[in-house]
VEXKEBA-97516 format. One record per atom (N, C-alpha, C): atom name; chain; x, y, z. Coordinates in steps of 0.1 Angstrom, whole numbers, plus 2048, in hexadecimal, padded with zeros to 3 digits. Each point is the difference from the previous one (the first is absolute). Layout:
@atom:CA; mol:A; u:X; v:Y; w:Z
...
END
This chain:
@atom:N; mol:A; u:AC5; v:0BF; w:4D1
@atom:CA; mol:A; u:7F6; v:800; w:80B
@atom:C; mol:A; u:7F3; v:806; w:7FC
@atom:N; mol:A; u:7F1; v:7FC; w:7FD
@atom:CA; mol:A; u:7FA; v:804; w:7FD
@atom:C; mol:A; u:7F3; v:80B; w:810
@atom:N; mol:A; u:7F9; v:802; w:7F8
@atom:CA; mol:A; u:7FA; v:80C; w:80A
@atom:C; mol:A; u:7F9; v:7F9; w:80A
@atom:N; mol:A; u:7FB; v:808; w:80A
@atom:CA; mol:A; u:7FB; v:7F8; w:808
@atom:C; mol:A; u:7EF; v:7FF; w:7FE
@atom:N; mol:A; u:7F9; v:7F6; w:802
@atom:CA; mol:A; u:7F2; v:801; w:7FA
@atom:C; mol:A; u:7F3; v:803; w:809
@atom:N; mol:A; u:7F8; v:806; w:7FD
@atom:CA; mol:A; u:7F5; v:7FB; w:80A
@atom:C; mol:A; u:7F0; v:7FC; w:7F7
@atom:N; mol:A; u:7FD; v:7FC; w:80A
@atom:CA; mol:A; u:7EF; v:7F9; w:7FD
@atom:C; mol:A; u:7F9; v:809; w:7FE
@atom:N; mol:A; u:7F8; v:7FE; w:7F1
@atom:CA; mol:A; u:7F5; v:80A; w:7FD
@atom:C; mol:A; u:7EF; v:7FA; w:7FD
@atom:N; mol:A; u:7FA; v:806; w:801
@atom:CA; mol:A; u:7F4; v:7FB; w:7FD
@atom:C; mol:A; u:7FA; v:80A; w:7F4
@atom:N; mol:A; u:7FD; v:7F6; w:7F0
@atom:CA; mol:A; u:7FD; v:809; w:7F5
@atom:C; mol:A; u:7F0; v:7FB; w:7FA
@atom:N; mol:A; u:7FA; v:809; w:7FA
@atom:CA; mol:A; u:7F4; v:7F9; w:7F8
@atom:C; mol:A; u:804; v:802; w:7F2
@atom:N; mol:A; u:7FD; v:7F7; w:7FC
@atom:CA; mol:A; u:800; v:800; w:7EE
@atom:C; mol:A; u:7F5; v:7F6; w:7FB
@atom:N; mol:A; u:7F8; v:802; w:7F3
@atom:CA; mol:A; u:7FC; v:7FB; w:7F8
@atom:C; mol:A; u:806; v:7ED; w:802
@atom:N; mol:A; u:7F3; v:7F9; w:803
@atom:CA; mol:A; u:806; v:7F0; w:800
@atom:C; mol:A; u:806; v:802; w:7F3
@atom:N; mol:A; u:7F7; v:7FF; w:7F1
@atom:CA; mol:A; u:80B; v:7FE; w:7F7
@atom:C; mol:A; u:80E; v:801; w:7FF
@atom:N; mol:A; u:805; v:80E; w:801
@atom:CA; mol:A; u:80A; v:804; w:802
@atom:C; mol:A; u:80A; v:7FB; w:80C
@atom:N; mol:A; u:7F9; v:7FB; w:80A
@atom:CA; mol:A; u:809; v:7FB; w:80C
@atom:C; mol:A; u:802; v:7EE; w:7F7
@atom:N; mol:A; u:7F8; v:7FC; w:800
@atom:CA; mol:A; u:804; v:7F1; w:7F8
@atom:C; mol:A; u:804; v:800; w:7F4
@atom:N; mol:A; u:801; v:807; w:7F6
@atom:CA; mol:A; u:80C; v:803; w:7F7
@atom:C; mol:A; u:80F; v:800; w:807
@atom:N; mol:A; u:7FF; v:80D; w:80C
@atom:CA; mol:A; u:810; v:802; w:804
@atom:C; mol:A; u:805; v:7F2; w:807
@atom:N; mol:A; u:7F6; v:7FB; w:806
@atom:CA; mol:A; u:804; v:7F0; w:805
@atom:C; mol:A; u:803; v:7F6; w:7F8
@atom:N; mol:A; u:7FA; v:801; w:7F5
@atom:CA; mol:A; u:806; v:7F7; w:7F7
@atom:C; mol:A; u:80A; v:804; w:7F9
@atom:N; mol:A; u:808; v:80E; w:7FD
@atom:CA; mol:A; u:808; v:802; w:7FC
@atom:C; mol:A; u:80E; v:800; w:80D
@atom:N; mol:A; u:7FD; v:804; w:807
@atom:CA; mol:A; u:80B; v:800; w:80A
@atom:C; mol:A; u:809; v:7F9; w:804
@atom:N; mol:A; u:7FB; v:7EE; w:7FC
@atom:CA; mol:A; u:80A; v:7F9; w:803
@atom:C; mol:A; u:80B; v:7FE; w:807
@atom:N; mol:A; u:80C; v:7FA; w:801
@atom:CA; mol:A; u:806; v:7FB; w:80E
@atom:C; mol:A; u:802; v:80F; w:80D
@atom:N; mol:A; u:7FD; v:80A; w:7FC
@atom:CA; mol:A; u:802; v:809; w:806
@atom:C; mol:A; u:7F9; v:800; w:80C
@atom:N; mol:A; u:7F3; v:802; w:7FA
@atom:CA; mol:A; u:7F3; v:802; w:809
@atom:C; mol:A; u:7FC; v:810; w:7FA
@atom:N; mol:A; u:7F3; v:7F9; w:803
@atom:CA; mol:A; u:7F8; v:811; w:800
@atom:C; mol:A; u:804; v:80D; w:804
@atom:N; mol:A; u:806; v:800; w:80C
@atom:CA; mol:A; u:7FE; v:80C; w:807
@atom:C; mol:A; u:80F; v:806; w:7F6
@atom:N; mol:A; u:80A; v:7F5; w:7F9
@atom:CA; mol:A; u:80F; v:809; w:7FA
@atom:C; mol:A; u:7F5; v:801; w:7F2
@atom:N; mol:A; u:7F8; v:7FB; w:7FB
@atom:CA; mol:A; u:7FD; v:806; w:7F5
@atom:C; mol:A; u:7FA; v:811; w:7FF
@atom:N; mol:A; u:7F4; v:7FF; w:807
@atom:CA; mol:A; u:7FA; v:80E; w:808
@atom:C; mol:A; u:807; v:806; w:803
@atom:N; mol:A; u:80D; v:7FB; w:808
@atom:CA; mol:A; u:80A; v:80E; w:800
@atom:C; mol:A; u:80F; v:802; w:7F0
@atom:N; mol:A; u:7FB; v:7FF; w:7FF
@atom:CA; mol:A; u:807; v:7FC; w:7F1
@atom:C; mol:A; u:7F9; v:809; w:7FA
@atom:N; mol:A; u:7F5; v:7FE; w:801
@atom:CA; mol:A; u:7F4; v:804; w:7F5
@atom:C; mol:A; u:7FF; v:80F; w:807
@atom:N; mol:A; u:7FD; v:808; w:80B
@atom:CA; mol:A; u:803; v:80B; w:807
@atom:C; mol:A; u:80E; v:807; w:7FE
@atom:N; mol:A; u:807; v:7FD; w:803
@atom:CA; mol:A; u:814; v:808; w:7F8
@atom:C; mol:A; u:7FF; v:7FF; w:7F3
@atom:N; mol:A; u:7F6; v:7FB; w:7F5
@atom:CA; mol:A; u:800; v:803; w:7F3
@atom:C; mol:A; u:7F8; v:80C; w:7FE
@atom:N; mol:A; u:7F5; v:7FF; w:808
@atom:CA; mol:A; u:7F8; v:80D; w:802
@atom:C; mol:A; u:803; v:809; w:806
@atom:N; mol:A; u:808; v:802; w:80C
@atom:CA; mol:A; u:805; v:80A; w:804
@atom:C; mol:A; u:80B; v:807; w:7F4
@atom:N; mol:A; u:80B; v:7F8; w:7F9
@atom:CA; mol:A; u:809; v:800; w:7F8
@atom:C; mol:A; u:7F5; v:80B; w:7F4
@atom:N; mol:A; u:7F7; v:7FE; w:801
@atom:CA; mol:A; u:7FC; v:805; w:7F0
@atom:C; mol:A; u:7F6; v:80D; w:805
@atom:N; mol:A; u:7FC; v:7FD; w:811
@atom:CA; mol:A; u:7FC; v:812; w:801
@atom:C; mol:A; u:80B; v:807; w:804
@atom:N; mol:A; u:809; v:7FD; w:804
@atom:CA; mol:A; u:80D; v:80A; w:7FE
@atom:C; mol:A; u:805; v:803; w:7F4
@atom:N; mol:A; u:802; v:7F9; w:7F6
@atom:CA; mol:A; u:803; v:802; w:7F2
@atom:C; mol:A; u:7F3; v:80F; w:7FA
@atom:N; mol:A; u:7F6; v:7FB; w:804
@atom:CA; mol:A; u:7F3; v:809; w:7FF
@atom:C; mol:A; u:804; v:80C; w:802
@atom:N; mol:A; u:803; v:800; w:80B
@atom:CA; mol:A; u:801; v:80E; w:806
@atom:C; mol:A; u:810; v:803; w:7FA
@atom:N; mol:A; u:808; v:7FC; w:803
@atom:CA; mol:A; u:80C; v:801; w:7FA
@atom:C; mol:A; u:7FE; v:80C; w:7ED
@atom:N; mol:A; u:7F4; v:7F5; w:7FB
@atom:CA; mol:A; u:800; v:807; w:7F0
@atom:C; mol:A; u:7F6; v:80C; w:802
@atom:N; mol:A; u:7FA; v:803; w:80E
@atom:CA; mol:A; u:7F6; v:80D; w:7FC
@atom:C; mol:A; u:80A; v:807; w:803
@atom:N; mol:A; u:809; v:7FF; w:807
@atom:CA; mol:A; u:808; v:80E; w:809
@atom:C; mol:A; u:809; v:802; w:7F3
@atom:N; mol:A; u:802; v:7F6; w:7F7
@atom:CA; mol:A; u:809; v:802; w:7F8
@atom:C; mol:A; u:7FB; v:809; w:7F0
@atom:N; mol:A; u:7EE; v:7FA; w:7FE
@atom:CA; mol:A; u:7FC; v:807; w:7FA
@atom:C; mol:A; u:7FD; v:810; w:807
@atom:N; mol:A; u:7FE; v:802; w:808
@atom:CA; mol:A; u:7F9; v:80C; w:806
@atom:C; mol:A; u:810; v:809; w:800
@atom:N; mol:A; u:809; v:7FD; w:7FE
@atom:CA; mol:A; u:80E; v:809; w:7FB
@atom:C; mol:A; u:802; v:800; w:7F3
@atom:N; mol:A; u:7FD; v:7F9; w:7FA
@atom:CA; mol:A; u:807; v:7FB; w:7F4
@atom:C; mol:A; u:7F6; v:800; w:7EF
@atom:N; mol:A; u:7F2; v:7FD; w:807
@atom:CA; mol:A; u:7F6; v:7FF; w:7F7
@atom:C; mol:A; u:7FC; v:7F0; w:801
@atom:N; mol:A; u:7F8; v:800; w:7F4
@atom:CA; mol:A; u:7FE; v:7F3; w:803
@atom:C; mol:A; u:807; v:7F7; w:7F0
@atom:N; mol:A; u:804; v:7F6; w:805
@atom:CA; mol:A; u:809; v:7F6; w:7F3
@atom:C; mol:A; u:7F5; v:7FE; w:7F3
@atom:N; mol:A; u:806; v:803; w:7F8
@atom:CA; mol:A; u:7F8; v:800; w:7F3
@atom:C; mol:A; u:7FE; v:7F0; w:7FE
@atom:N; mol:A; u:7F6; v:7FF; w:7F4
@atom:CA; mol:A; u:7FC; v:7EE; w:7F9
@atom:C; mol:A; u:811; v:7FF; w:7FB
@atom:N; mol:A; u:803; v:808; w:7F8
@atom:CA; mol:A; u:80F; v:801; w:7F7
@atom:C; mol:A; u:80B; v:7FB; w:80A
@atom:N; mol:A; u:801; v:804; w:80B
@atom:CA; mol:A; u:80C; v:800; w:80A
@atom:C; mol:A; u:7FE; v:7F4; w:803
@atom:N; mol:A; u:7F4; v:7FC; w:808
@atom:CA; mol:A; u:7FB; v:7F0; w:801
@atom:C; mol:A; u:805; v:7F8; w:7F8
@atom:N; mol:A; u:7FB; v:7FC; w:7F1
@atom:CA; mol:A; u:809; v:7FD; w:7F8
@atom:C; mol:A; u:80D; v:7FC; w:7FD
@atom:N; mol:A; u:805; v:80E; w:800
@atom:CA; mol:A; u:810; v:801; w:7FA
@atom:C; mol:A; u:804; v:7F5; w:80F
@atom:N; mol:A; u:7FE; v:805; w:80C
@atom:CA; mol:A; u:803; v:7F5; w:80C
@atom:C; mol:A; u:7FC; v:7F0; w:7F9
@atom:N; mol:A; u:7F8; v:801; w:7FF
@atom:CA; mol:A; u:7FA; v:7F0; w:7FD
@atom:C; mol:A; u:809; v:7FC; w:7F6
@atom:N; mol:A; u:802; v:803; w:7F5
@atom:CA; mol:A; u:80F; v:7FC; w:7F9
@atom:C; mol:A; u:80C; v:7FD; w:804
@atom:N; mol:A; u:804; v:80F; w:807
@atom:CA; mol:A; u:809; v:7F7; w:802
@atom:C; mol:A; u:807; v:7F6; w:80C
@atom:N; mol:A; u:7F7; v:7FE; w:805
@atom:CA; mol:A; u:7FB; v:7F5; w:80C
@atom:C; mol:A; u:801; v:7F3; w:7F7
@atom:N; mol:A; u:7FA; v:7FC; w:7F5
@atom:CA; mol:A; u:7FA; v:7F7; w:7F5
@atom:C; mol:A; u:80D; v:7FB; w:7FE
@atom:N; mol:A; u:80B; v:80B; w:7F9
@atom:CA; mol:A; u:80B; v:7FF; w:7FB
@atom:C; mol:A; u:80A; v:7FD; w:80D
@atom:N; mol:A; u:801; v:801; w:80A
@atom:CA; mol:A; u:805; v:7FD; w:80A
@atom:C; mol:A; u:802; v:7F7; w:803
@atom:N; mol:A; u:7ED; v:7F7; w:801
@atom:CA; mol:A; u:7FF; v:7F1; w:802
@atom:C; mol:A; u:802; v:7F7; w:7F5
@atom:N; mol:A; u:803; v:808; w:7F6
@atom:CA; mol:A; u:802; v:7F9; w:7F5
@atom:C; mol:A; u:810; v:7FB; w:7FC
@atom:N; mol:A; u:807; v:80B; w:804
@atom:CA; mol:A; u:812; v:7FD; w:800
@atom:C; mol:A; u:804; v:7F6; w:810
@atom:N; mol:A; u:7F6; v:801; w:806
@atom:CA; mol:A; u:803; v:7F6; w:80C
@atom:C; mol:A; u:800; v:7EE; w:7FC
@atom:N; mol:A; u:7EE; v:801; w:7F6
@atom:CA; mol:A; u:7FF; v:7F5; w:7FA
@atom:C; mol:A; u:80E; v:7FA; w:7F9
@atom:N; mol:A; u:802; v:808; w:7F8
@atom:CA; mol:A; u:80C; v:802; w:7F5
@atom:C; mol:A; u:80A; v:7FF; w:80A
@atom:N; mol:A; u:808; v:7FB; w:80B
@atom:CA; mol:A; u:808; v:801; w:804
@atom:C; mol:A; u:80B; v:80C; w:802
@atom:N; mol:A; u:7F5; v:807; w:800
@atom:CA; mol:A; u:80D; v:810; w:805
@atom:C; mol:A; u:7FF; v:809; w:7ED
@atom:N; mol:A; u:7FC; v:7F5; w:7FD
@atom:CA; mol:A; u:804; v:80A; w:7F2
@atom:C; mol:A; u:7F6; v:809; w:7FA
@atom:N; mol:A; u:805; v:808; w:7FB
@atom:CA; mol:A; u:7F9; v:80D; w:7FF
@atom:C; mol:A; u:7F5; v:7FB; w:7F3
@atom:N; mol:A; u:7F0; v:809; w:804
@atom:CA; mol:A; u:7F5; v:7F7; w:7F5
@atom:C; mol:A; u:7FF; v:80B; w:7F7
END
């Protein structure tokens, strides 16, 4: 069952409104825009999510970044590989 919706009135940049219309396809505009909003909401919670986490914790080194990025790499790499370890 999805949510229940209401009518909004937004301004944006024509460019940007006729890009999302031509991208939007069988959907329609208004599931793209909101599509495009829960990705943004999704990533200022993550935001805030990593200051609360640096502001206990410190903040994540370049090194730690990294070492993560590896083995993410190697992850999607044994997936490629069928399960098998890379």
């Amino acid at each position: 069952m999805s949510e229940p919706t209401g009518k909004y009135s937004i301004t944006m940049p024509r460019g940007i409104a006729e890009a999302a219309r031509a991208r939007s396809g069988p959907s329609g505009l208004s599931a793209y825009v909101a599509a495009a909003v829960a990705r943004q909401i999704e990533r200022d919670n993550l935001s805030e999510l990593i200051q609360v986490a640096e502001a206990e914790h410190g903040p994540v080194t370049d090194d730690e970044i990294q070492a993560l990025r590896d083995q993410l790499h190697q992850a999607r790499q044994g997936q490629a590989n069928g399960g098998a370890a890379a």
